[in-house]
C-alpha positions in Angstrom: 0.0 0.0 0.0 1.4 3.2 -1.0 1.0 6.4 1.8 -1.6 8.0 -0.2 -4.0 4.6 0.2 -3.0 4.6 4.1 -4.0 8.2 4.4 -7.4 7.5 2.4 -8.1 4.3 4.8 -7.7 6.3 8.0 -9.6 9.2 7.0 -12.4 7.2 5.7 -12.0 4.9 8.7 -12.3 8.6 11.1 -15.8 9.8 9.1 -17.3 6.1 9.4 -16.5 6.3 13.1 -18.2 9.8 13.4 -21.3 8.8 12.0 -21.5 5.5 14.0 -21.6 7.9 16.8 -23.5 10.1 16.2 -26.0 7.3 14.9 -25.7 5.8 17.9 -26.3 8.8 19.9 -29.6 9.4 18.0 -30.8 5.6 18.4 -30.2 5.8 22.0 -32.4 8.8 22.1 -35.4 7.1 20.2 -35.6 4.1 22.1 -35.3 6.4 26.1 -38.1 8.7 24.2 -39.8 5.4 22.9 -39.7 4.1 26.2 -40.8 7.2 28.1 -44.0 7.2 26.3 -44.5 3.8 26.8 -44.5 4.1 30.5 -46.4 7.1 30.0 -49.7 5.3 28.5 -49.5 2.5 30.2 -49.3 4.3 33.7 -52.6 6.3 31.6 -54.2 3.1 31.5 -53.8 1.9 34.7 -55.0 5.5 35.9 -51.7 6.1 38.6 -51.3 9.4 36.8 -53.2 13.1 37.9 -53.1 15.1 34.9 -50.5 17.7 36.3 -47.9 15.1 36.5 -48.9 13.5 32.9 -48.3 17.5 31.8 -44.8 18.0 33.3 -43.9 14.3 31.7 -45.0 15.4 28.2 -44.0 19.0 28.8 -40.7 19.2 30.9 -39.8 22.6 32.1 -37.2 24.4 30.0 -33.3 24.0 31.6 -31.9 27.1 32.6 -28.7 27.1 29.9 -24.8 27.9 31.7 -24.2 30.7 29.4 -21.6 28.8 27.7 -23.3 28.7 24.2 -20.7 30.5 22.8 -18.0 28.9 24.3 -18.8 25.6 23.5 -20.1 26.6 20.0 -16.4 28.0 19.2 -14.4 24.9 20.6 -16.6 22.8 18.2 -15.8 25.2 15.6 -12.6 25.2 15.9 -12.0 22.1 16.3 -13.5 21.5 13.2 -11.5 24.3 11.3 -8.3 22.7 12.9 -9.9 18.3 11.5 -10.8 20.4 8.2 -7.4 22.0 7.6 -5.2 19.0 8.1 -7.5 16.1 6.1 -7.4 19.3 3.1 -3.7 19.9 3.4 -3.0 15.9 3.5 -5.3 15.2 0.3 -5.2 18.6 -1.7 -1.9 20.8 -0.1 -1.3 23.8 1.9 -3.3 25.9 -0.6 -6.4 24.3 0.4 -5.9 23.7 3.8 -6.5 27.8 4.3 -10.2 27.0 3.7 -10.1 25.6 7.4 -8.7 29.1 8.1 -12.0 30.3 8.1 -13.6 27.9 10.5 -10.6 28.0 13.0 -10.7 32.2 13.1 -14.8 31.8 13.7 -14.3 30.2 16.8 -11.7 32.2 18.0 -13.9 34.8 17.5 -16.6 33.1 19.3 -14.0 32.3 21.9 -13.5 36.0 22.3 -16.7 36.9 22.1 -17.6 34.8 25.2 -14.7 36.0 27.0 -15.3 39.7 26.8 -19.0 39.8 26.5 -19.1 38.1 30.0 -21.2 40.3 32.3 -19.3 41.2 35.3 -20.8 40.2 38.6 
């Protein structure tokens, strides 16, 4: 196998991971939803449930968020500028891998954003 093939098995090997995850992820989430519902009509049918708690089961009360949207929203873009800007400088050069340039600078900008928008207590 020449280096080019070995470079083309790993990265198609990383993207088949990633989506395994992230089907997996999902799947787990249908079947706790699937089962939620399950235990929802047949605690209907046995009549345990007063309608106010059959309300908060359906309709669960919004989470207060930690205020690290941004934060976390520039890691992961980041991140992904830095994953996009090395598989595009291995397959195409360094020309290419600039396009991650504009991913990477995003998220710091998101980074920053957080950092000095943060209200001072």
């Amino acid at each position: 196998m020449s280096d080019n093939e070995v470079i083309g098995l790993i990265m198609t090997l990383m993207v088949a991971c990633s989506v395994l995850i992230v089907l997996i992820v999902n799947l787990f989430n249908y079947f706790n939803s699937k089962n939620k519902f399950r235990l929802l009509s047949d605690a209907l049918d046995s009549s345990q449930l007063s309608p106010d708690v059959i309300d908060r089961l359906v309709n669960p009360a919004p989470r207060k968020g930690s205020g690290n949207g941004l934060l976390n929203a520039g890691l992961i873009l980041a991140g992904f500028g830095v994953g996009l800007g090395i598989l595009l400088w291995v397959e195409a050069g360094f020309s290419h891998a600039c396009v991650g340039c504009l991913f990477i600078f995003t998220g710091v900008g998101m980074l920053a954003s957080h950092y000095l928008g943060k209200k001072k207590s």
